[in-house]
C-alpha positions in Angstrom: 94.9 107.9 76.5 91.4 109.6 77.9 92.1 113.6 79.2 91.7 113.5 83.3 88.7 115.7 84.2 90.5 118.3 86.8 87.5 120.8 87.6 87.9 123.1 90.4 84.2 123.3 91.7 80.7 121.0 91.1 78.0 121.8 90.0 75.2 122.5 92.9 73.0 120.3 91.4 75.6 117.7 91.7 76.3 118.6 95.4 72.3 118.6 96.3 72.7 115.1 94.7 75.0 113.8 97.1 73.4 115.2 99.6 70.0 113.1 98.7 72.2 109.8 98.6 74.1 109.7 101.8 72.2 112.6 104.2 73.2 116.7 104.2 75.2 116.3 107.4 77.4 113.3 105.4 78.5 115.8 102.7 81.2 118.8 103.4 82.1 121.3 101.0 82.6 124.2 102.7 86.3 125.6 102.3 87.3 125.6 106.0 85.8 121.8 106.6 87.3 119.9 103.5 90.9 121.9 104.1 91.0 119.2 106.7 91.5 116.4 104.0 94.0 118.9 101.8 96.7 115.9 102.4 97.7 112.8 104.0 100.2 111.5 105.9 103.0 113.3 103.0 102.5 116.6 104.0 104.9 118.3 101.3 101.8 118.2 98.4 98.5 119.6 99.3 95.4 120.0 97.4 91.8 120.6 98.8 89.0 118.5 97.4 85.6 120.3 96.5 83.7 117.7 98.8 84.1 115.2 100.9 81.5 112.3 101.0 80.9 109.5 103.9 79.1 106.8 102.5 77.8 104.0 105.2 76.9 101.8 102.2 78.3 100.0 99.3 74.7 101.3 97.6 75.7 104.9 98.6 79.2 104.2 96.5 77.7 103.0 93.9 75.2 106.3 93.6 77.9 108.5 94.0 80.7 106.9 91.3 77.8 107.0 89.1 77.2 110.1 89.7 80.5 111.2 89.2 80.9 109.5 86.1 77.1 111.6 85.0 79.7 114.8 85.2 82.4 113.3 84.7 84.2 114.7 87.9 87.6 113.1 89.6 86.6 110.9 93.0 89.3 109.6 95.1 88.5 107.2 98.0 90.4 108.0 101.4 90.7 106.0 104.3 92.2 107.5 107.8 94.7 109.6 105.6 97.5 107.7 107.1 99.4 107.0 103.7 102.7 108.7 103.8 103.3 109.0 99.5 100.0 111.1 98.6 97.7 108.4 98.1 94.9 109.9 98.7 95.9 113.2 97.7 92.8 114.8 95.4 95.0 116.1 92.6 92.3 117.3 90.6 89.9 118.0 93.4 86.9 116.5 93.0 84.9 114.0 95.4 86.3 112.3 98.1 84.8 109.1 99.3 85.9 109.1 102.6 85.3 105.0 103.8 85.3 106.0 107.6 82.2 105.4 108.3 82.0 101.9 106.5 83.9 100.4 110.1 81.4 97.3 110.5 83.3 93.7 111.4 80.5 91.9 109.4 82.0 88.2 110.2 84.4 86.1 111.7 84.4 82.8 111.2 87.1 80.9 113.3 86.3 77.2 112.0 87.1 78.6 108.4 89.7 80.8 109.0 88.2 84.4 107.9 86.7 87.5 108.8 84.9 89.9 106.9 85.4 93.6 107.5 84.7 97.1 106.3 87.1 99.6 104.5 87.0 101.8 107.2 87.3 99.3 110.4 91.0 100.4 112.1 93.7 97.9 111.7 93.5 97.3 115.7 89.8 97.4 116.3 90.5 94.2 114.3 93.3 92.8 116.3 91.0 93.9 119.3 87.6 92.3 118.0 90.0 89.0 118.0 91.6 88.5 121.4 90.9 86.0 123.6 89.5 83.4 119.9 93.0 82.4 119.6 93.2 84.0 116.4 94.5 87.1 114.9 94.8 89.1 111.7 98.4 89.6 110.8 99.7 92.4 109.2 100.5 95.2 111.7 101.6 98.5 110.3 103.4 101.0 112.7 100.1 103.2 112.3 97.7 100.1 113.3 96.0 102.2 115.8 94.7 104.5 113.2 94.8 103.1 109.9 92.1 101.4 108.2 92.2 97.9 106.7 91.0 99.1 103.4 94.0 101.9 103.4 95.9 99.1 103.9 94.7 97.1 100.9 95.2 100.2 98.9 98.9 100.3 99.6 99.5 96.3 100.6 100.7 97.9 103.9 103.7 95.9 105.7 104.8 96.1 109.5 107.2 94.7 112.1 105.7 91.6 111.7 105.8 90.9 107.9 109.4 89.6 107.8 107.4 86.0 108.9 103.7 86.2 108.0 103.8 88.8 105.1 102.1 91.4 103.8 98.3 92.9 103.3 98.2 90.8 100.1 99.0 87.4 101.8 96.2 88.1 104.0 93.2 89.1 101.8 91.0 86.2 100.5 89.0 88.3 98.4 87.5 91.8 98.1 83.9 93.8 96.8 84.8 96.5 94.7 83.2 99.5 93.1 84.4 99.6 89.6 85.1 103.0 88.3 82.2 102.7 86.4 79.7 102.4 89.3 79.8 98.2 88.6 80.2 95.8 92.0 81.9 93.2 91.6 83.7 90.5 94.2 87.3 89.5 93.7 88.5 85.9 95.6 86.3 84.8 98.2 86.1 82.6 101.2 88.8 79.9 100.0 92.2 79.7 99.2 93.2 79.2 95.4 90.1 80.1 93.8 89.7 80.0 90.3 90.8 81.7 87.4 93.1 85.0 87.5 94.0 86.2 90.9 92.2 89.4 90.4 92.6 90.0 94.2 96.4 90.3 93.9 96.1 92.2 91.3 93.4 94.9 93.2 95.5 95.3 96.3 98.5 98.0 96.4 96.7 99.0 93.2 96.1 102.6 95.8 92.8 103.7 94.6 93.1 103.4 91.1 91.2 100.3 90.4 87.9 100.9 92.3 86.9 101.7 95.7 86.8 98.4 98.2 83.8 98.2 100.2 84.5 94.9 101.7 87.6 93.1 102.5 87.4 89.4 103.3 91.2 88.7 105.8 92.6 85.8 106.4 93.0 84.9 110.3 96.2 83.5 111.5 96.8 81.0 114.7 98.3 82.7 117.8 101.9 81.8 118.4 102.2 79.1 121.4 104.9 81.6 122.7 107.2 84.7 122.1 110.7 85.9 123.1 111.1 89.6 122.7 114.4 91.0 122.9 116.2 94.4 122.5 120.1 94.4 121.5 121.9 97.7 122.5 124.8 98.5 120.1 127.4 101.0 119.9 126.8 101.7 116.2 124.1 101.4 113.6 127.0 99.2 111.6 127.5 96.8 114.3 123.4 96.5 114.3 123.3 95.7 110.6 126.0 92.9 110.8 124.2 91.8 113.1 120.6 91.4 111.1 122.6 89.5 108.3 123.8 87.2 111.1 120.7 86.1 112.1 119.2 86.2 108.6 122.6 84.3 107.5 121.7 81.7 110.4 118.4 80.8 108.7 116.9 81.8 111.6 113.0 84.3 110.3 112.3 86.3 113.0 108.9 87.5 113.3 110.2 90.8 113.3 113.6 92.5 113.3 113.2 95.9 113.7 115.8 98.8 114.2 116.1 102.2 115.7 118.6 104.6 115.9 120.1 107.3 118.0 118.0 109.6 116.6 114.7 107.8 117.5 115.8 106.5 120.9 115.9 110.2 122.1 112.3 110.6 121.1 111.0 108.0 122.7 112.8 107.4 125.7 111.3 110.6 126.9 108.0 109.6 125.7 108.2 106.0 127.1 110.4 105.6 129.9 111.8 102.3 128.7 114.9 102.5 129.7 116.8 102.9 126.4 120.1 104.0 126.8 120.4 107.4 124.8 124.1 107.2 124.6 123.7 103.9 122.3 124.0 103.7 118.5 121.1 101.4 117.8 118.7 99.3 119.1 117.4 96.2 117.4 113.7 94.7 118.7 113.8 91.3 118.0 110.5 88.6 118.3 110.4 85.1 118.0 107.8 83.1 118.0 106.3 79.6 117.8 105.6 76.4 119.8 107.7 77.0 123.2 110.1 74.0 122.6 111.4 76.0 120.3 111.7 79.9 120.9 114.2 79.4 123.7 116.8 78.1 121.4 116.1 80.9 118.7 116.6 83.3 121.4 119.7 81.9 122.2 121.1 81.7 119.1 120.3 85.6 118.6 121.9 86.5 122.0 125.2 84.6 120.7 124.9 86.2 116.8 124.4 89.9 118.8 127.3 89.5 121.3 129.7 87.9 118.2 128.5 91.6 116.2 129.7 94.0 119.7 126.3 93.9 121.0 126.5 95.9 124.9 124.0 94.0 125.8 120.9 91.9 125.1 118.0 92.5 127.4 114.8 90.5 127.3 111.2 91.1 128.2 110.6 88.9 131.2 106.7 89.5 130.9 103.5 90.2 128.6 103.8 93.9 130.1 107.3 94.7 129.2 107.0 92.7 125.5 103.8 95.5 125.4 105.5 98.4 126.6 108.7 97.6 123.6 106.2 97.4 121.0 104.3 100.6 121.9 107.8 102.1 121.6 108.1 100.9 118.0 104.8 101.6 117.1 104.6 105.1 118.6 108.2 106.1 117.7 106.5 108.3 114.8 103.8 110.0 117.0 107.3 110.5 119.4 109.2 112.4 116.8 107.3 115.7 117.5 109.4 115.8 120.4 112.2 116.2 118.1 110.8 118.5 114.9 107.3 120.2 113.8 106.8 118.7 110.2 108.6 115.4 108.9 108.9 113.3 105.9 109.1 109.3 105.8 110.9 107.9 103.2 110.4 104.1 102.1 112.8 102.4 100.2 114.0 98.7 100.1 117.4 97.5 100.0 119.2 94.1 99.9 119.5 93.1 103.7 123.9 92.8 102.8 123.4 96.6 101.7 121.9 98.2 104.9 125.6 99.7 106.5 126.1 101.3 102.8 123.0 102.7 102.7 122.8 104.2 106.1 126.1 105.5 105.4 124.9 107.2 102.3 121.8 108.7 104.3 124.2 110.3 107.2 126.4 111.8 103.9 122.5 113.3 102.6 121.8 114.8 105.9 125.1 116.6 106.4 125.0 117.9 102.4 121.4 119.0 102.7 121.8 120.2 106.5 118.8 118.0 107.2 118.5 116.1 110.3 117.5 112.3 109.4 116.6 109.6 112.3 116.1 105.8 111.5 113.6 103.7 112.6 112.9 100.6 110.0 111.9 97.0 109.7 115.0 95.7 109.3 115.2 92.0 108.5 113.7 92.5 105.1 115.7 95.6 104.4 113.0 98.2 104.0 114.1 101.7 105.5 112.2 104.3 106.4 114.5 107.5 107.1 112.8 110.0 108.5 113.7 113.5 107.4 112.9 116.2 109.9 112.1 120.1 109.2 109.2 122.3 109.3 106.8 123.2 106.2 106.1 126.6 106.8 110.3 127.2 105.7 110.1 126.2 102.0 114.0 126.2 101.8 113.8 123.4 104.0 111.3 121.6 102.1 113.6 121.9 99.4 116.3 120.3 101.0 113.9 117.9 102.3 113.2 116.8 98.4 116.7 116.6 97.4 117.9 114.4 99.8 114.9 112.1 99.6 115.2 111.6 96.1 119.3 111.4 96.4 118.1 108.2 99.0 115.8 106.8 96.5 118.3 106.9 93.8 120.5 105.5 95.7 118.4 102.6 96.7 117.7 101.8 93.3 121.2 101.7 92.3 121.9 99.2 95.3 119.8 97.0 93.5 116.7 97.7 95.8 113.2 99.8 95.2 111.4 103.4 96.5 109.1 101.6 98.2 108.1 98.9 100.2 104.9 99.2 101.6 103.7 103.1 101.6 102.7 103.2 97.5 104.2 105.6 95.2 101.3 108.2 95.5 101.8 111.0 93.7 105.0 111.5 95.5 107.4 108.7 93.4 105.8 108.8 90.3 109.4 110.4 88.5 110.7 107.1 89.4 108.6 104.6 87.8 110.8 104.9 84.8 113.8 104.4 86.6 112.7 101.3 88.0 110.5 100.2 85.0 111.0 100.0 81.3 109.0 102.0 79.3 107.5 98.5 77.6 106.3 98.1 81.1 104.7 101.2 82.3 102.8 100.7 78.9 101.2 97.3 80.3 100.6 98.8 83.9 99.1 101.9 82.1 96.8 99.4 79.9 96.0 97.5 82.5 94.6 100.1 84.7 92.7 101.4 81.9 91.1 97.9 81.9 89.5 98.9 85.1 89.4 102.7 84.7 88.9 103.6 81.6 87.8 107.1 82.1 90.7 108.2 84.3 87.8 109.7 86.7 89.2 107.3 89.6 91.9 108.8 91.9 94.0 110.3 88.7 97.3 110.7 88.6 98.5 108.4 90.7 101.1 105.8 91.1 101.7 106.0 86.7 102.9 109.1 84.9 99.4 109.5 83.0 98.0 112.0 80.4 100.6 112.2 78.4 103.3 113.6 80.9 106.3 111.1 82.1 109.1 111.3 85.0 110.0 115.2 85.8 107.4 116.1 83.0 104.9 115.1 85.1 105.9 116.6 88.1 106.8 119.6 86.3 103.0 119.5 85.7 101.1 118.1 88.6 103.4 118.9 92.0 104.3 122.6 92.6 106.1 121.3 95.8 109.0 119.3 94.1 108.8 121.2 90.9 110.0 124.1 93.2 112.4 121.7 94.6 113.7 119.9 91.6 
């Protein structure tokens, strides 16, 4: 297995030779402008890189993962820094390729279904770029306003609206890619089914470790005909789960089934002025969409399944502004929860759907052990939870308890017969539980199929697989002064 190269400053040569590829004022490497990209969305693990690079080009990649490669120092690409597992965390400093500036929508091509797009471009410029065609691209993570399509393609990012269309990966036809080694290449293309391995399922959620994207070719998907958007008030967060599997059990696919708890409804009924009742359990936003002969009796049929599981009530959005306003209280509830705590920590594991109540129940038993307040806001309807632990990171006793009750909820999840994540990677953050979840025969194929691409380790190292040598707790023992302290 090749050493990682984890230097802790570059040469000035090196720097002036950055500088010469993408412009002096596209290059930062003084202390107090790269402590600004120290972390990402997973605030508990920080590390400074020694320079942060904004190519506008895929030529200016290419020059600067060659030149990387000429003194063999670490490069990490980053989108908006939105990941919430460490994903663009520089571990061994280094150069960061920071894929901002590569925003451009290049193409959209309506007849054939497709647009072509930038790493950089934000999820909902996008969805923007798109209204009025009759089209639109799909996946819609909570953080759409801010994150980047090729984040999401590092992390095959989710959303409310996966439970029906799917993820990042059922959306990308085909990608350009930087190898590690300075080498473009193109995965998929403009088609379905193209020919040969499906190397573009194979380069997204690979988070960085396979080569930086520099193009994404999206699939575009048909507007619905029409939508019914409800919100079911319940009592409890039980009687809201019995009532997902209900309308799960009823074969009816919501395009999404999202939940939200006590917790959250007090951040962003303040916020928002919805009207949520703060005295309730649970919420549960519920869309369905379609042709218009059918959404009505969908609707229906979830009004009767809520009421039969001691819904209060079920209201529903008469018009396009209320729908809006619900959704901007989903997808805001995080920016919300400031109101509530200065630093928190989203967790993202994935039960079976039947398993929800007994693994809420086991979250409420972490909080009051670790004297941690948790809140729940999640996409239901395909069972992946995000608790989100609240505290504030200048306490480290609390970021200690913050640790051991996330992993405790991991664990847990994985003994349900579920995962540690479902759409926000494992970072650096869950690499002790890759062997939990995989055999070692396994994590032997993943590790020799990402040396495949990345032979050198140079690319975003130590991420996602427990690498040079070091496994599980050895490797955070190593790598993580955060949750060694913790654990």
């Amino acid at each position: 297995m090749p050493e990682t190269a984890t230097i802790s400053t570059i040469p000035a040569e090196a720097l002036e030779a950055l500088r010469r590829i993408v412009g002096e004022s596209s290059v930062l490497s003084a202390h107090e402008q790269v402590l600004v990209y120290e972390c990402d969305g997973f605030v508990i693990e920080k590390n400074t890189p020694d320079c942060v690079v904004f190519p506008e080009t895929t030529e200016h990649v290419v020059a600067i993962v060659k030149l990387c490669n000429e003194y063999k120092i670490p490069f990490v690409p980053r989108g908006a820094g939105t990941s919430l597992a460490g994903g663009c965390l520089p571990v061994g400093g280094g150069v960061m390729i920071a894929l901002t500036r590569m925003r451009g929508i290049h193409d959209v091509n309506l007849r054939d279904h497709y647009a072509v797009v930038g790493p950089g471009t934000v999820n909902v410029h996008l969805t923007q770029h798109l209204k009025g065609t009759g089209f639109h691209y799909a996946p819609d993570p909570s953080s759409q306003g801010a994150c980047t399509i090729g984040g999401n393609v590092a992390t095959n990012s989710g959303g409310p609206h996966t439970l029906k269309y799917g993820v990042t990966v059922n959306h990308v036809l085909g990608a350009e890619v930087v190898l590690p080694d300075g080498e473009v290449v193109q995965f998929g293309g403009y088609t379905e089914d193209n020919p040969g391995f499906d190397l573009t399922g194979l380069f997204v959620g690979s988070e960085g470790t396979f080569g930086v994207c520099t193009k994404v070719i999206v699939r575009l998907t048909r507007d619905p005909v029409a939508y019914r958007t409800m919100l079911g008030v319940f009592e409890t967060v039980e009687d809201a789960t019995q009532a997902i599997s209900g309308i799960i059990g009823a074969g009816i696919v919501p395009a999404a089934l999202e939940l939200m708890d006590q917790g959250i409804i007090e951040a962003v009924e303040p916020a928002f002025h919805f009207g949520f009742p703060l005295d309730a359990g649970a919420v549960l936003l519920i869309e369905v969409d379609g042709l218009e002969v059918a959404v009505d009796g969908e609707a229906e049929q979830i009004v009767a399944l809520c009421e039969q599981n001691n819904a209060r009530e079920v209201r529903k959005a008469d018009s396009p502004q209320q729908r809006d306003l619900l959704w901007k209280c989903r997808k805001k509830a995080f920016g919300a929860i400031g109101r509530l705590s200065p630093s928190y920590c989203t967790q993202d594991g994935v039960v079976p759907r039947t398993k929800l109540p007994e693994i809420l129940k086991f979250i409420t038993e972490a909080s009051a052990r670790h004297d941690i307040r948790i809140v729940n806001v999640f996409h239901a309807g395909d069972g992946n939870i995000h608790p989100i632990l609240l505290f504030d990171e200048r306490d480290a006793e609390q970021i200690k308890r913050v640790l051991l009750a996330s992993d405790e909820i991991l664990n847990r999840c994985i003994e349900l017969g579920g995962s540690v994540t479902g759409e926000h990677g494992i970072g650096v953050e869950k690499i002790n539980f890759m062997n939990k979840l995989f055999t070692e025969a396994d994590l032997e194929t993943m590790e020799s199929v990402r040396l495949a691409f990345n032979p050198t380790g140079l690319c975003s190292p130590q991420k996602m697989l427990p690498t040079a040598g070091a496994c599980g707790m050895e490797h955070i023992e190593k790598s993580h002064p955060a949750r060694r302290a913790a654990l």
